[in-house]
C-alpha positions as CSV (number, residue, x, y, z in Angstrom):
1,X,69.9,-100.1,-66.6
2,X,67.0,-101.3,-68.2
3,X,64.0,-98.5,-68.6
4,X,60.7,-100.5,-69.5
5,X,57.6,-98.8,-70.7
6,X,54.1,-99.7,-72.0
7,X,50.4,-98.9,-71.2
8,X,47.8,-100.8,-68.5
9,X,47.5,-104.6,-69.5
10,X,51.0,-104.6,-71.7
11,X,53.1,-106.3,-69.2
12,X,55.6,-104.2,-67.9
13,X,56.0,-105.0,-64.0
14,X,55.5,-108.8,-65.0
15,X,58.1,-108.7,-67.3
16,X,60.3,-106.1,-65.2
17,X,59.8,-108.2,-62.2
18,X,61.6,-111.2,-64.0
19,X,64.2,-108.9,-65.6
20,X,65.1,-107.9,-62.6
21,X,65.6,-111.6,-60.9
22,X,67.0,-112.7,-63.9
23,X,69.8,-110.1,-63.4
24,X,70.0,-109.4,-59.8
25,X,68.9,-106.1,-60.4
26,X,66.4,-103.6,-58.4
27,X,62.8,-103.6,-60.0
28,X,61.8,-99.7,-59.8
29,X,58.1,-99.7,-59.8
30,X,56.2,-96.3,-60.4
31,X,53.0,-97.9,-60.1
32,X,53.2,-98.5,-57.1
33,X,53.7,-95.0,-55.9
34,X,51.2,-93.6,-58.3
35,X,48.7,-96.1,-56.8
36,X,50.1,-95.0,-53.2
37,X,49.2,-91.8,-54.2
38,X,45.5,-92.4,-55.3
39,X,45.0,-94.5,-52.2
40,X,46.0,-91.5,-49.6
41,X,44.0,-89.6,-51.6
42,X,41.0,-91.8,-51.0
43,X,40.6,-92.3,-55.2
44,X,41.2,-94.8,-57.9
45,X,43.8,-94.7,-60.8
46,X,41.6,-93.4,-63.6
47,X,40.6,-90.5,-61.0
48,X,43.7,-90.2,-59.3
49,X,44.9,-89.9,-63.3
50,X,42.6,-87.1,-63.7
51,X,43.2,-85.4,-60.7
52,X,46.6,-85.3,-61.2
53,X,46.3,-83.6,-64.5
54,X,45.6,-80.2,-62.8
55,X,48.1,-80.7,-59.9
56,X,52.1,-81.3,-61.9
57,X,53.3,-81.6,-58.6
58,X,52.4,-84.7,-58.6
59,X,53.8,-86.2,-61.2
60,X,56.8,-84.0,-60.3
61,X,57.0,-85.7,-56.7
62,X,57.0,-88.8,-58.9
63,X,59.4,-88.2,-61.5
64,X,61.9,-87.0,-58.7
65,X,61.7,-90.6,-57.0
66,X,62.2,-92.6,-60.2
67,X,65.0,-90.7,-61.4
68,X,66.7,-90.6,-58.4
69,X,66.1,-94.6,-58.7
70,X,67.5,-94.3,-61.4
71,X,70.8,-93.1,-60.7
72,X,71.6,-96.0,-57.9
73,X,72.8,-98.4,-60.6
74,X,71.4,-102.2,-61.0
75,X,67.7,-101.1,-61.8
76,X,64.8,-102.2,-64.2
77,X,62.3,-98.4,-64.1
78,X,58.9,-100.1,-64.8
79,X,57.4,-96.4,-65.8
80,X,55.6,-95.0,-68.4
81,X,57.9,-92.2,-68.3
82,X,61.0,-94.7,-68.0
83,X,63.0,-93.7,-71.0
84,X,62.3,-89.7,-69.8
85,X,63.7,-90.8,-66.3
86,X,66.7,-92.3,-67.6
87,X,67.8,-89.5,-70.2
88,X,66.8,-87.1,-66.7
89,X,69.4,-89.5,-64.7
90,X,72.2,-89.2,-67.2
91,X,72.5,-92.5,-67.2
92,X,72.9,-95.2,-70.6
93,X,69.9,-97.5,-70.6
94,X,68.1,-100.2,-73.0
95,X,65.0,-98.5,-73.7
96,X,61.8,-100.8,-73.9
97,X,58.7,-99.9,-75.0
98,X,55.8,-103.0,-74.5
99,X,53.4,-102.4,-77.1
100,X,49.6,-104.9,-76.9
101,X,46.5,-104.6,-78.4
102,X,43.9,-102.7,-76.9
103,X,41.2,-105.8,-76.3
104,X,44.0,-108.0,-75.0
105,X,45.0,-105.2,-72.4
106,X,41.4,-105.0,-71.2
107,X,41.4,-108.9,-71.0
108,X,44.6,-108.7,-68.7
109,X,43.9,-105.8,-66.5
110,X,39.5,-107.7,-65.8
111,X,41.6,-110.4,-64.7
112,X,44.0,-109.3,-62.8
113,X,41.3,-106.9,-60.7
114,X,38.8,-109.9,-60.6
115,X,36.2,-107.4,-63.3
116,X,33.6,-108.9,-65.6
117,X,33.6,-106.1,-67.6
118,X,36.0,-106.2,-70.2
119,X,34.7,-103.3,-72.4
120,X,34.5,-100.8,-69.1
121,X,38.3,-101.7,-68.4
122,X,39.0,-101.3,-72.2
123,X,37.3,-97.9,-72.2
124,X,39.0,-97.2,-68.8
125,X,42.6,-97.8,-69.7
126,X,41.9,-95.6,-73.2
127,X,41.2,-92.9,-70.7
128,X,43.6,-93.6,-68.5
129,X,46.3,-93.6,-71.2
130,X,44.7,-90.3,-73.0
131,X,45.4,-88.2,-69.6
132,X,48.4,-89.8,-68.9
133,X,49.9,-88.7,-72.6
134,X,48.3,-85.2,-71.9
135,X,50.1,-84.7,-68.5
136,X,53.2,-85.9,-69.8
137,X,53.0,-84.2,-72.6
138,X,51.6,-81.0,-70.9
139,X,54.8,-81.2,-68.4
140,X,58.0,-82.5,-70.0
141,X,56.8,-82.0,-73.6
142,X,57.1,-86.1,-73.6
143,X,54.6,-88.7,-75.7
144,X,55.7,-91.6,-74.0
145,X,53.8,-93.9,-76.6
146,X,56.1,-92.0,-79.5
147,X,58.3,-95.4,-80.4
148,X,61.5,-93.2,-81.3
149,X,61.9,-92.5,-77.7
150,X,62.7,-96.9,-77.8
151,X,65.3,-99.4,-79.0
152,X,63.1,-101.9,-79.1
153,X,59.3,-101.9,-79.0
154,X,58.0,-105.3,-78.6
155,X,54.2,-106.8,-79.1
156,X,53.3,-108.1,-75.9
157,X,49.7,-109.1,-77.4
158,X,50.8,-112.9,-78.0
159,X,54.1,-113.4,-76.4
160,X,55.3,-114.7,-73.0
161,X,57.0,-112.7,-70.3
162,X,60.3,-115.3,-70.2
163,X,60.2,-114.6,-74.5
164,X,59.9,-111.0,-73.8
165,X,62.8,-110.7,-71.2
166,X,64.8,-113.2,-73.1
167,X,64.9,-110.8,-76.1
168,X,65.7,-108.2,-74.0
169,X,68.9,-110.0,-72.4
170,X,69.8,-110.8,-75.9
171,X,70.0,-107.6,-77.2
172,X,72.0,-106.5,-73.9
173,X,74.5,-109.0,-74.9
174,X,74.7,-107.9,-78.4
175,X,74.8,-104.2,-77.2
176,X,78.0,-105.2,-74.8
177,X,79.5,-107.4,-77.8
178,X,79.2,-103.7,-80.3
179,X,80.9,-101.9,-77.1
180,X,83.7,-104.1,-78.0
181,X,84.4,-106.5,-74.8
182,X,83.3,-109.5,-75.1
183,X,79.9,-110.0,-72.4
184,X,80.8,-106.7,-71.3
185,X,77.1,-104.5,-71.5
186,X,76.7,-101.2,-72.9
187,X,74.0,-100.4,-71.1
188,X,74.8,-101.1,-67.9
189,X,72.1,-102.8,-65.3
């Protein structure tokens, strides 16, 4: 398994998306649900993010789904709270964390929802990214931006989604080379 973390704008379903292709694996994409979530709820992410902060069951309902994922096998958890999930499964898992800088975020995220406004995203995924690390931490006692948590953290800033995910496979091969069996993985998909 491959557990893949990293703030609005970093990368993480892109690259998780192609992971999982690449591998023939299941692409486990909390996003999604949390988005679900805000939509039945008639509200955005940022006040879906804040709503949720006084309502854990929430991020409970959430947590339950993606480590339950988790725990099916061949999956790549695209989650802030992916390296938490997989400790919660039990399960051995390369643990990514997609670090980018704050104005190139803001770029990616106008784009991809068609906004002009670059500094209102940029100040709307600081927020975003503020309560999320309150909840989290608030709930499971969990900074999911703390880079011990990680095997690797990688700078998404300036590099591709196929460089990213070929690093990643590369270090699954090493990982199954240390385990002693030649292409066997460690951490299995």
């Amino acid at each position: 398994m491959i557990a893949v973390a990293g703030g609005p704008g970093s990368g993480t379903t892109t690259l998780c998306r192609l992971l999982a292709a690449r591998l023939g694996a299941t692409h486990v994409y909390a996003g999604l649900v949390f988005r679900g979530l805000a939509a039945e709820q008639g509200m955005d992410v940022v006040a879906f993010s804040r709503f949720a902060e006084g309502r854990p069951e929430v991020d409970e309902e959430l947590d339950r789904r993606m480590i339950e994922s988790a725990r099916t096998g061949d999956v790549v958890l695209d989650a802030r709270l992916s390296a938490w999930h997989a400790a919660r499964a039990g399960v051995p898992a390369l643990r990514v964390l997609l670090a980018v800088r704050p104005e190139v975020a803001a770029q990616r995220v106008a784009r991809r929802e068609g906004r002009a406004d670059v500094d209102e995203v940029r100040r709307e995924n600081a927020e975003r990214e503020a309560s999320e690390t309150r909840r989290y931490r608030d709930l499971y006692g969990f900074n999911p931006t703390d880079r011990s948590h990680y095997d690797l953290v990688i700078d998404s800033s300036a590099a591709s989604a196929e460089e990213i995910a070929q690093r990643i496979v590369e270090e699954l091969h090493v990982r199954g080379r240390k385990a002693g069996t030649p292409g066997e993985v460690a951490a299995p998909l």
